[in-house]
Structure formats: structure tokens, C-alpha cells
LUMTIRO-241499 format. One record per residue: x, y, z of N, C-alpha, C in turn. Coordinates in steps of 0.05 Angstrom, whole numbers, padded with zeros to 5 digits, always signed. Each point is the difference from the previous one (the first is absolute). Layout:
N
XYZXYZXYZ ...
! end
This chain:
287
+00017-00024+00000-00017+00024+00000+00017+00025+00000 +00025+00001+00009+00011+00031+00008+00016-00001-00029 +00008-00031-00013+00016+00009-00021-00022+00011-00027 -00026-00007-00001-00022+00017-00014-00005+00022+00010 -00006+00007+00026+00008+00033+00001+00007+00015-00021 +00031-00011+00011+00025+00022-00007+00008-00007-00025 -00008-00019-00018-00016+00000-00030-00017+00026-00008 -00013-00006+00016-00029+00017-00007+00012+00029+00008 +00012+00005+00020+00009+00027+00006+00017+00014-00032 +00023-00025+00002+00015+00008-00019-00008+00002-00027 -00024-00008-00012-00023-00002-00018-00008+00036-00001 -00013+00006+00022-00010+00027-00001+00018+00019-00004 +00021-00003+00006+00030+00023+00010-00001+00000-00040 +00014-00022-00010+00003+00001-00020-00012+00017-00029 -00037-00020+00015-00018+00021-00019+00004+00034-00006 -00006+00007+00031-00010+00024+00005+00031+00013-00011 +00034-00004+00007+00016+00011-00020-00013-00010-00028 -00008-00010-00010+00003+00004-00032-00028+00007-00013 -00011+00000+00026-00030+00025-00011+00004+00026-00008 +00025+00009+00023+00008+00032-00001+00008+00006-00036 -00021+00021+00001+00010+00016-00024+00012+00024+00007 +00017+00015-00025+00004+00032+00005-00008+00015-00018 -00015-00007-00027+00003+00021-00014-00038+00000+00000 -00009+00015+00012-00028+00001+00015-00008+00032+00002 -00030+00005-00004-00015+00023+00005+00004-00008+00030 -00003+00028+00011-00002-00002+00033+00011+00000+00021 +00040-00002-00012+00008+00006+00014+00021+00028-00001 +00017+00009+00013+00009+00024+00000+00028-00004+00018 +00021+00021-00020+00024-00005+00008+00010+00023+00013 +00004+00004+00021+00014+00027+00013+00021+00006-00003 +00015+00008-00012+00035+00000-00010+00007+00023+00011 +00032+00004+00008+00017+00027+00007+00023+00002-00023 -00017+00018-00009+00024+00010-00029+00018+00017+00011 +00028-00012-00001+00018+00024+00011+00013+00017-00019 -00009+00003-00019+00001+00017-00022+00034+00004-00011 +00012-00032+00000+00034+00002+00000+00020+00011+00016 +00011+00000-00007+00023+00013+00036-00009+00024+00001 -00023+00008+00015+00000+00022+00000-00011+00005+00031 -00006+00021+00017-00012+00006+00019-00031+00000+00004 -00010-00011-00022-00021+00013+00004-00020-00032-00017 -00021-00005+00016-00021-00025-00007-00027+00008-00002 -00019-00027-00004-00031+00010-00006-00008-00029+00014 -00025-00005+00001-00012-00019+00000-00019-00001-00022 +00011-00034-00027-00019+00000-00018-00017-00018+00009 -00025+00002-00017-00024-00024+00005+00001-00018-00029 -00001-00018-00004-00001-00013-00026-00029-00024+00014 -00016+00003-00030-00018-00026+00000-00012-00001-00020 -00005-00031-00010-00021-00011-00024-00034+00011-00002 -00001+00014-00020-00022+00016+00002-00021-00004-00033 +00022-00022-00015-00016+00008-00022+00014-00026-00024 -00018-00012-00008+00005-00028-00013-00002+00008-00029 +00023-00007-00020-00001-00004-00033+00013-00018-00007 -00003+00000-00027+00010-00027-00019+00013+00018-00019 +00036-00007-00005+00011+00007-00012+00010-00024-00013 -00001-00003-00024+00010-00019-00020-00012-00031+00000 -00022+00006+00013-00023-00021+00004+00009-00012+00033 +00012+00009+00019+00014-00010+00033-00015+00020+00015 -00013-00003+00013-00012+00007+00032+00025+00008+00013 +00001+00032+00005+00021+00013+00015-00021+00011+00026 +00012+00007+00028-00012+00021+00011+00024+00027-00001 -00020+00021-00001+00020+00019-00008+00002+00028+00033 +00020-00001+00006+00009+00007+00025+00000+00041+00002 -00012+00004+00017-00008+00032+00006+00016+00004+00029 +00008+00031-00007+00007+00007+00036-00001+00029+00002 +00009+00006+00021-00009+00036+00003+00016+00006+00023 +00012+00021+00009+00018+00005+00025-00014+00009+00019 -00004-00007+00030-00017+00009+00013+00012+00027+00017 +00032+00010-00017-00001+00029+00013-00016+00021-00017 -00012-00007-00017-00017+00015-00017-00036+00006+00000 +00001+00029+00001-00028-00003+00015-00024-00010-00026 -00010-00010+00016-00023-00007-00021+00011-00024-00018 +00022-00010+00008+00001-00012-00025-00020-00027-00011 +00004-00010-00024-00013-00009-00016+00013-00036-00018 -00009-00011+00011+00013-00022-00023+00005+00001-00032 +00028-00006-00009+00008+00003-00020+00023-00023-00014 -00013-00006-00025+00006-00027-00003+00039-00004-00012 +00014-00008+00024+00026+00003-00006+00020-00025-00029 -00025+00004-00015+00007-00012-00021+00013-00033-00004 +00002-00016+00022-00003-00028+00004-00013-00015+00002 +00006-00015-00014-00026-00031-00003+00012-00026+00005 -00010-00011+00015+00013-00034+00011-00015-00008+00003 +00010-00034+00004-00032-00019+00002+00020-00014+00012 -00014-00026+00002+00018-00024+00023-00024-00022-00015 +00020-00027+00000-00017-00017-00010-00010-00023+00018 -00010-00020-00005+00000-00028+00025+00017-00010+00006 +00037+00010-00010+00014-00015+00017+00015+00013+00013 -00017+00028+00014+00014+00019+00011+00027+00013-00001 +00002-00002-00032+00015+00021-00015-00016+00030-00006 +00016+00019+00011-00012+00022-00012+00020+00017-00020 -00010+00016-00022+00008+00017-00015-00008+00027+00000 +00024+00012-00020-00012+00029-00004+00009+00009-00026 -00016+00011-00020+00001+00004-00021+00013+00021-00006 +00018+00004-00018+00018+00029+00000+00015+00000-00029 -00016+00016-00015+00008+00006-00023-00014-00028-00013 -00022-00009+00005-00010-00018-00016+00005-00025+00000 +00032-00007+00026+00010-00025-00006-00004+00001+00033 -00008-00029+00012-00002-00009+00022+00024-00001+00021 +00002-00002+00018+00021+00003+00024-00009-00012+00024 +00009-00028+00007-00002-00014+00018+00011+00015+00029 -00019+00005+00018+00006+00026+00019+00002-00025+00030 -00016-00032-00007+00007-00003+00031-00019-00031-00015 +00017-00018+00019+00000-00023-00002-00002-00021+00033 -00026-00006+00016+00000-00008+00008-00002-00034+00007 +00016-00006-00030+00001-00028+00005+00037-00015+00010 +00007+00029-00005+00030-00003+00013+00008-00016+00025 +00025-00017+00006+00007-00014+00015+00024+00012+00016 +00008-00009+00016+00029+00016+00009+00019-00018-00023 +00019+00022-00004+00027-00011-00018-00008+00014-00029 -00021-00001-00006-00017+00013-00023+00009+00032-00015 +00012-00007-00023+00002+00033-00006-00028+00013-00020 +00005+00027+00004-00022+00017-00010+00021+00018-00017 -00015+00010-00016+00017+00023-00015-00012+00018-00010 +00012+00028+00010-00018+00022-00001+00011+00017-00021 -00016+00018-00012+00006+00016-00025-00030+00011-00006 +00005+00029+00018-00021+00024-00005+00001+00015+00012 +00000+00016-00019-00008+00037+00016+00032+00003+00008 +00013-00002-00029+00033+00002+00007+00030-00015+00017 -00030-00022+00015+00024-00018+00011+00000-00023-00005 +00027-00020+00003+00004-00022-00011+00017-00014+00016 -00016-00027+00009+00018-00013+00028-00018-00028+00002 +00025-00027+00009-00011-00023+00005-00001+00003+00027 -00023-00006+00008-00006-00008+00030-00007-00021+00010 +00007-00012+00022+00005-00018+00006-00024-00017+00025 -00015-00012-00001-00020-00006+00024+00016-00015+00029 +00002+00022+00017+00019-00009+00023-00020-00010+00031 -00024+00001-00003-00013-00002+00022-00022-00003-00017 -00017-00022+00013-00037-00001-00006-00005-00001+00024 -00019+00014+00008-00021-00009+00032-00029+00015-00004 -00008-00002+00021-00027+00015+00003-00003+00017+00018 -00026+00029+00003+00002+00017+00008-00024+00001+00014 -00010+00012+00021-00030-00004+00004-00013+00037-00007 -00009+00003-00012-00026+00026+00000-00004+00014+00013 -00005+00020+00006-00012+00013+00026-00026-00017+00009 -00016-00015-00027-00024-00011+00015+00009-00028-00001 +00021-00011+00016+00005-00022+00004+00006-00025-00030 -00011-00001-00021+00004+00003-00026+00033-00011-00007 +00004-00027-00011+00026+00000-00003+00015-00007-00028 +00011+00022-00009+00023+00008-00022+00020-00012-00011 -00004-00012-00014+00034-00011-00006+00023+00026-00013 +00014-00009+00010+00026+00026+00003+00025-00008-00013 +00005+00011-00022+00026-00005-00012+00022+00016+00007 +00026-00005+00001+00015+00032+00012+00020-00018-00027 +00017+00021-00028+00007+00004-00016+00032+00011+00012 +00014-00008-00010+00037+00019-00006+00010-00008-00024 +00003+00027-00005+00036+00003-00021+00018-00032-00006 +00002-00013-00019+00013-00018-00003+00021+00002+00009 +00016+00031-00008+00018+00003+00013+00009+00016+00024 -00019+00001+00013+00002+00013+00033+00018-00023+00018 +00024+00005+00009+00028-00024+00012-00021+00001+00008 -00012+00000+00028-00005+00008+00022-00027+00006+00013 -00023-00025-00013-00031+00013+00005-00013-00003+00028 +00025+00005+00023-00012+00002+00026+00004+00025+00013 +00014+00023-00018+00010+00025+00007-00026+00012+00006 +00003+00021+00015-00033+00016-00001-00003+00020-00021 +00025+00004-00022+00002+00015-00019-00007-00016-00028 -00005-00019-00003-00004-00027-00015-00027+00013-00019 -00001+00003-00026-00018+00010-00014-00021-00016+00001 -00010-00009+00019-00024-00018+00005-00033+00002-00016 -00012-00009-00015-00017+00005-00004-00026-00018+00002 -00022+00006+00011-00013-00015+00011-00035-00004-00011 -00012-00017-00008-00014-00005+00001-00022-00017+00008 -00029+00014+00000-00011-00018+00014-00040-00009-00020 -00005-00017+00005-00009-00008-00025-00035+00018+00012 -00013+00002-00022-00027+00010+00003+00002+00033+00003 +00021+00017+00009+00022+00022+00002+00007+00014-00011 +00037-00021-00021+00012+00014-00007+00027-00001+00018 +00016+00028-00015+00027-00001+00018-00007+00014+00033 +00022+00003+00018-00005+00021+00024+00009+00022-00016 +00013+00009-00017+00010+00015-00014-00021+00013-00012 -00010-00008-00022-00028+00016-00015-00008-00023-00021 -00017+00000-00012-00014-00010-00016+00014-00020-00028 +00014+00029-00009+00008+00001-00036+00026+00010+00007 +00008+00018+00017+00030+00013-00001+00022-00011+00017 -00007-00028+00011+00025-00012+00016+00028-00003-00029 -00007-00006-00010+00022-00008-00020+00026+00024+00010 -00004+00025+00005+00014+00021+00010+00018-00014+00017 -00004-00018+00016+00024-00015+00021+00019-00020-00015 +00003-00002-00025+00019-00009-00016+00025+00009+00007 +00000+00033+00002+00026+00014-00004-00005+00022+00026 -00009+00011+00007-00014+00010+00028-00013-00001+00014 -00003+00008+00031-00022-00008+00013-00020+00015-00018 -00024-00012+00004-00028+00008-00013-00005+00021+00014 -00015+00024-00029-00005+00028+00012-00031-00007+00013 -00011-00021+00004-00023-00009+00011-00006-00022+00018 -00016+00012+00021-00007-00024+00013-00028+00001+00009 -00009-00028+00004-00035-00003+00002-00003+00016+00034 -00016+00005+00007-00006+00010+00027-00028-00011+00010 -00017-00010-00022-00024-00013+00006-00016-00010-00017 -00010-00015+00006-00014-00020-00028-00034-00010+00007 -00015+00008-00017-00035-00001+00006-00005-00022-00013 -00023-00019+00009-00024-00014-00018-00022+00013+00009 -00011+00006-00017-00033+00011+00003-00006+00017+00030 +00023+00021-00002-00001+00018+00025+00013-00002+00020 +00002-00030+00003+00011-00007+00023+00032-00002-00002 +00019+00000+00030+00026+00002-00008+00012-00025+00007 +00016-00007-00015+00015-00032+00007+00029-00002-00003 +00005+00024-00005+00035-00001-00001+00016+00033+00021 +00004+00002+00012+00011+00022+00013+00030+00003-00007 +00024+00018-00008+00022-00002+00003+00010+00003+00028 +00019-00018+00004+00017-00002+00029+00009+00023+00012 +00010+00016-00020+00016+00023+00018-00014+00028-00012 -00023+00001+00006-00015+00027-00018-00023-00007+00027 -00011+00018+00009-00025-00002+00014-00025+00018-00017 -00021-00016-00013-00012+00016-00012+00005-00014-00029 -00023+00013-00025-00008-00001-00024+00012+00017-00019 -00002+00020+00019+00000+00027-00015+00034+00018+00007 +00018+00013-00006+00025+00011+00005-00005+00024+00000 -00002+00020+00016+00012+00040-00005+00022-00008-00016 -00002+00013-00022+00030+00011-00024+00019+00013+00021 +00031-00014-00003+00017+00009+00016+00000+00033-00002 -00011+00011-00036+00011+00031-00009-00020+00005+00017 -00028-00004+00008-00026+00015+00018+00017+00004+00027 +00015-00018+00016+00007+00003+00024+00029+00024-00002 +00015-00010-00014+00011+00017-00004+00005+00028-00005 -00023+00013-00013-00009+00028-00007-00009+00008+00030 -00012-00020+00021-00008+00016+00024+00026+00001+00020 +00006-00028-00004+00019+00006+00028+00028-00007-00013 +00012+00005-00018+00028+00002-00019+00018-00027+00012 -00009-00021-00006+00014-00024+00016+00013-00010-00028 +00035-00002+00012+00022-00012-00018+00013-00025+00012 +00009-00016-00012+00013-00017+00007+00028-00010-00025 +00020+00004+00027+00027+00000-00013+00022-00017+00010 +00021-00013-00013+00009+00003-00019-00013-00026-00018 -00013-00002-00028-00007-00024-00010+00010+00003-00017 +00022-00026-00006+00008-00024+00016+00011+00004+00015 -00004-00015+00020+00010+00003+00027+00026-00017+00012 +00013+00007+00015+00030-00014+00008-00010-00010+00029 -00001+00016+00013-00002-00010+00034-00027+00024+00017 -00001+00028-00003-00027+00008+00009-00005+00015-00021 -00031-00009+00012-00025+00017-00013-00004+00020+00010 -00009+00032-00008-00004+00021+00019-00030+00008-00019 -00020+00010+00016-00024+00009+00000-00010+00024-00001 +00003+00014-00012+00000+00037+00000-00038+00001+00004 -00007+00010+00015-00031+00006+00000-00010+00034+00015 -00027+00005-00007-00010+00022+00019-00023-00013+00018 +00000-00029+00002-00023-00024+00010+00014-00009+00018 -00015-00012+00023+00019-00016+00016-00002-00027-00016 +00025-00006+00005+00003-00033-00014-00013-00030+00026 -00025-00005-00006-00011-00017+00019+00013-00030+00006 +00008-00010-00032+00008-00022+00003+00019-00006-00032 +00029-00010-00003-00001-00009-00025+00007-00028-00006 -00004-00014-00017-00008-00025-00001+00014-00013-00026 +00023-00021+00000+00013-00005-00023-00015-00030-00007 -00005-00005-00027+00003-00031-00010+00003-00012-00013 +00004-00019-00012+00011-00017-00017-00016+00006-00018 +00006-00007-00034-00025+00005-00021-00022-00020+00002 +00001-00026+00014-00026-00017+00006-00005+00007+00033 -00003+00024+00010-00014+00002+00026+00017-00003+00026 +00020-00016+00000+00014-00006+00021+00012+00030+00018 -00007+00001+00028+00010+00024+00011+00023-00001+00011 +00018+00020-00006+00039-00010+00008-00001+00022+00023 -00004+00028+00000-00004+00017+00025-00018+00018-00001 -00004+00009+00023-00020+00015+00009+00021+00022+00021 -00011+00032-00001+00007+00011+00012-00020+00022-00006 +00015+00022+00025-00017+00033+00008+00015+00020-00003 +00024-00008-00010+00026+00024-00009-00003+00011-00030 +00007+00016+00002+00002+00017-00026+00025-00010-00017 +00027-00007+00019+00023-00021-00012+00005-00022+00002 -00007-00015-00012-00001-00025+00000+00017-00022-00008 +00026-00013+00017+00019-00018-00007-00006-00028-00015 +00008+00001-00033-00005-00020-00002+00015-00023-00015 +00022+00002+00025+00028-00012+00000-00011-00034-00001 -00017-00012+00018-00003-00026-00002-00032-00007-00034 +00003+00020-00014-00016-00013-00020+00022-00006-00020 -00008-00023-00022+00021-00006-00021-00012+00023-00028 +00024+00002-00010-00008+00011-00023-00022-00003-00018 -00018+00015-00016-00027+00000-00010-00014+00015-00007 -00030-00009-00010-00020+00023-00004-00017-00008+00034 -00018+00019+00007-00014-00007+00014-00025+00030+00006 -00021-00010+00012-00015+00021+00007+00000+00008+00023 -00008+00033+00003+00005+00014+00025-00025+00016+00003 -00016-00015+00020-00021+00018+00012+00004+00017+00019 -00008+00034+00001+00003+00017+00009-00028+00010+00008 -00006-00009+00029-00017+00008+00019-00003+00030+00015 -00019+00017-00022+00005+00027+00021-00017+00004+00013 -00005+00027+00021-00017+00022+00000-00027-00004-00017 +00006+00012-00026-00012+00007-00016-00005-00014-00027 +00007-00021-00002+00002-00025-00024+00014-00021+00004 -00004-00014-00021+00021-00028+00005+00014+00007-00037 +00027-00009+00006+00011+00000-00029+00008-00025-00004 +00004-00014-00025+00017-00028-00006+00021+00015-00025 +00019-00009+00010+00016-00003-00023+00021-00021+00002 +00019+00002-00024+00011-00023-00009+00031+00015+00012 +00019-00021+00009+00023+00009+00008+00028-00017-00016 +00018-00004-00006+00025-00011+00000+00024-00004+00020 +00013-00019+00004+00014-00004+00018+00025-00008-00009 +00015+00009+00000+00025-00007-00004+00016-00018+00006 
! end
């Protein structure tokens, strides 16, 4: 009897991963565009809003709008992808298809990416599962660089997917972690209103633009890239700042404006800046 169980358990686990779809009316992607090395971000919305047939193939075709914009309005950002029954998805670009994510991948498994300027074999280094915010459980691929020596570094161009989702990264623009960290990362993920994905080191859906905080209370942070401290120039008190890995992991925490960060290894990483008067994220370097 217990070995039919856990048959039967392992029966359901199975289904319900390979029920998950992603390319679906209904749900909604919360993204933080950091608008390239620059100081200054948005929060985009991307979602399936509107179904055609291009060259006789059922695409859904993908809309978004920035929610630092008042009033704004959905507008269709010119992508179309579908996903088929063997939970391959695509995206059409320039008329010729582009295999964007493959969840029949195994560990050891390569992928190979080529779009939107970048071009890289990646490598399937980890499969597991994730659970939902509503308990809901995910199968989870985490991707590296064929040639990353070293895919346990916390600087490790990791890229991750999770099926029914997408990347943690964004939707369509992970490919960007080929050759840099990605100017994007997911911050929250909807089905039919409801939320089922939160990012780890972001509290919240929604981001203040670092340039909005900045115009009130003139907050700099220097020197990037960094050798050994970080210094904090503000007219805000600095409540809390918060370093972490590009998949979430927290390395320190502090309430100083200078901040030693002699025991991190060299890298990209993010730096939440808790004020007064806003919260900022940005992206840092480490030497």
C-alpha cells in the first residue's frame, strides 16, 4: 500500500509539472529594467493579450507598459511565441522561429542560445523543483556558460528557469546573460491576478526608479567597481543596505553609509539601498 502511494504521489507531482504551460492569456510579468549600466531603472509589465496566425501557426502576441507612467496603456511590444505539447517554447523574429526554452532538458544537457545579439552554449547544471507562493510545485532548471571554470562562484552567469514562468531573469531577454549580467530581472509573476512568484531580494512588485529617489534625496554610491569599501553619499538617512548574489542569496547586511567588502569574492551583484525616503536597487561590481 505505501509503495502505491508514493506511485500515485509521484504520478501527480509529474502530471501537474507537465500541465504547466507559459505562453498563456492571464498571466503577467513584472520585470526591473535597469536600463544598461546606468543609474537609473523602471518597472516593466509584460503579458499575452492577443492571439494571431502568422504563416498559418497560432502565436500569442505579448504587450507591456511601464508602470512609472501615468495612465499608462498596454502596447503591443511586437513579440509572438507559442509553446507546443512538448513544452518547447518559441519566439518568432524576423519570420524565422527561435527555440527560447526547452523543458525537456536533463542535467549534462546543452542548450544553445542565439538572440537578440547573443550567442552561447549553455549547459544544464542543476534540475529540481520550486514550490509557488500557492504551494504549487515547479520544475526548475538552473543553466551555465559551457565555459564558466567554476559554476559554484556567486558570480557564475547562472541562468534560471522555471517551467509555466519562464526565466527569473525575464521572459524573452535572458539571453543577455551570455556575455553580461542581464539588464533584467523578474520581481513577480501573476496567473489570473493572483501572485505566485515573488523575487528573493526585492520586497514588493513594483520598484521607485533609482532617478525618482535620487532627484529628492541625491543618493550616490561609489566607487563602482569596487576594491574593498563602498561609500554612500545621501541627503536620506540610510535605513538599511543589503548586498546579494544574482539568484537572491544574502552575503551582508548593514546600517553604514561605508561599507567593507573585503570578505565578498569578486563579481556582479545587487545592492539594496533602504532609506528614509525610498528604497533604490542597483547593480554593483566587485573587484
Amino acid at each position: 500500500m505505501k509503495i502505491l502511494t508514493s506511485i500515485l504521489i509521484l504520478c501527480i507531482l509529474v502530471f501537474q509539472v507537465c500541465a504547466q504551460k507559459t505562453i498563456e492569456q492571464g498571466k503577467q510579468w513584472n520585470i526591473i529594467n535597469y536600463k544598461g549600466f546606468t543609474p537609473n531603472f523602471c518597472t516593466d509589465l509584460y503579458s499575452f493579450r492577443n492571439d494571431t496566425i502568422i504563416n498559418g501557426v497560432e502565436y500569442l502576441e505579448l504587450f507591456t507598459k511601464s508602470d512609472t507612467v501615468q495612465s499608462a496603456v498596454w502596447i503591443s511590444d511586437n513579440v509572438f511565441m507559442r509553446e507546443n505539447n512538448q513544452n518547447q517554447i518559441f519566439l518568432l523574429d524576423d519570420e524565422e522561429e527561435i527555440m527560447m526554452y526547452d523543458f525537456n532538458l536533463i542535467e549534462g544537457d546543452s542548450f544553445f542560445v542565439d538572440y537578440d545579439g547573443s550567442e552561447c552554449d549553455l549547459i544544464v547544471y542543476q534540475i529540481d523543483s520550486i514550490a509557488m507562493l500557492n504551494g504549487e510545485l515547479r520544475k526548475r532548471i538552473r543553466l551555465v556558460r559551457s565555459d564558466e571554470p567554476d559554476p559554484d562562484q556567486p558570480w557564475a552567469g547562472y541562468i534560471v528557469w522555471i517551467q509555466g514562468m519562464g526565466s527569473t531573469t525575464s521572459l524573452t531577454q535572458y539571453a543577455g546573460s551570455c556575455f553580461v549580467d542581464s539588464f533584467y530581472d523578474l520581481l513577480c509573476f501573476y496567473e489570473n491576478e493572483e501572485i505566485l512568484y515573488t523575487s528573493p531580494y526585492t520586497q514588493g512588485c513594483f520598484l521607485t526608479p533609482v532617478k525618482d529617489i535620487e532627484n529628492t534625496i541625491s543618493l550616490r554610491m561609489y566607487p563602482n567597481p569596487v576594491h574593498d569599501i563602498l561609500h554612500l553619499e545621501t541627503t536620506s538617512k540610510v535605513e538599511q543596505v543589503n548586498i546579494y548574489t544574482l539568484d537572491g542569496q544574502l552575503l551582508l547586511s548593514s546600517h553604514e553609509t561605508s561599507v567593507s567588502l573585503g570578505a565578498i569574492a569578486p563579481g556582479l551583484y545587487l545592492v539594496r539601498i533602504e532609506t528614509a525616503d525610498g528604497i533604490a536597487l542597483k547593480k554593483l561590481f566587485v573587484e
